[in-house]
C-alpha positions in Angstrom: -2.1 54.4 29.8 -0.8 53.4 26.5 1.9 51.2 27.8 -0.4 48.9 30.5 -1.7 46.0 28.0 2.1 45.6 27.5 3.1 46.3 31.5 0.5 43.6 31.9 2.1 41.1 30.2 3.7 38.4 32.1 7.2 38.3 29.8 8.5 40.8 27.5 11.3 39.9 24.9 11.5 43.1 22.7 14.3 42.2 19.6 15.7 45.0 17.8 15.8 43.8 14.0 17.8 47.0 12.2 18.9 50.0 13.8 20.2 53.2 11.9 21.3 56.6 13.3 22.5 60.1 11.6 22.9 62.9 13.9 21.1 62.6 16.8 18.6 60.5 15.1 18.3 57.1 15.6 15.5 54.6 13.7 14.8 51.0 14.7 12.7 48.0 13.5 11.7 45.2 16.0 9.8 42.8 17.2 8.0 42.5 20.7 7.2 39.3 21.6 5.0 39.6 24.9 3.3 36.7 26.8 0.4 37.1 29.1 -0.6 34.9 32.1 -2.1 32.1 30.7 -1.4 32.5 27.0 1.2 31.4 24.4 3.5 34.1 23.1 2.4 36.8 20.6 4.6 39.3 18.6 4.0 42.7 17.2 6.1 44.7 14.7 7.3 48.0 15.0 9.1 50.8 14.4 11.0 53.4 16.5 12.6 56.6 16.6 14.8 58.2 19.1 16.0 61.7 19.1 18.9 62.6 21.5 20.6 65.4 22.8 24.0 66.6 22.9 24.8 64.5 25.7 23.2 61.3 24.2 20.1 61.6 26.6 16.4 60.5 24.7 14.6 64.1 24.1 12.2 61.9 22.1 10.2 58.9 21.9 7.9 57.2 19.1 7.1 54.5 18.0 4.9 53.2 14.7 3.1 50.0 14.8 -0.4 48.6 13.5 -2.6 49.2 15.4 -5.0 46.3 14.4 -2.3 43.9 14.8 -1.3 45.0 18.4 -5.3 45.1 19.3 -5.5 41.4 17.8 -2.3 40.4 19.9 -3.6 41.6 23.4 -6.2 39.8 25.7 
């Protein structure tokens, strides 16, 4: 549920900024431009982090953003 305003979108452009890793940590900052039907493109920062497993495989998922700015940016 927390990923359909963005499924909804008509484009996606997400651009990784920085990306650092130590271990099997890995941090990124980005932008995700998104464009929905009928409206000019929008952008949202954030922040991720990725933790892996031996094999390289994602074990986990998050990502940090602000919340008033993503609300502001969706239809």
């Amino acid at each position: 549920a927390l990923f359909d305003p963005f499924l909804a979108a008509e484009e996606l452009d997400w651009q990784v900024l920085h990306i650092a890793a130590q271990g099997r940590s890995v941090f990124t900052e980005r932008v995700d431009p998104f464009r929905y039907p009928g409206m000019d493109w929008t952008t949202v920062r954030a922040c991720g982090y990725f933790g892996l497993d031996e094999q390289g495989l994602i074990t986990a998922w998050r990502d940090y953003f602000d919340r008033a700015e993503c609300l502001a940016a969706m239809p």
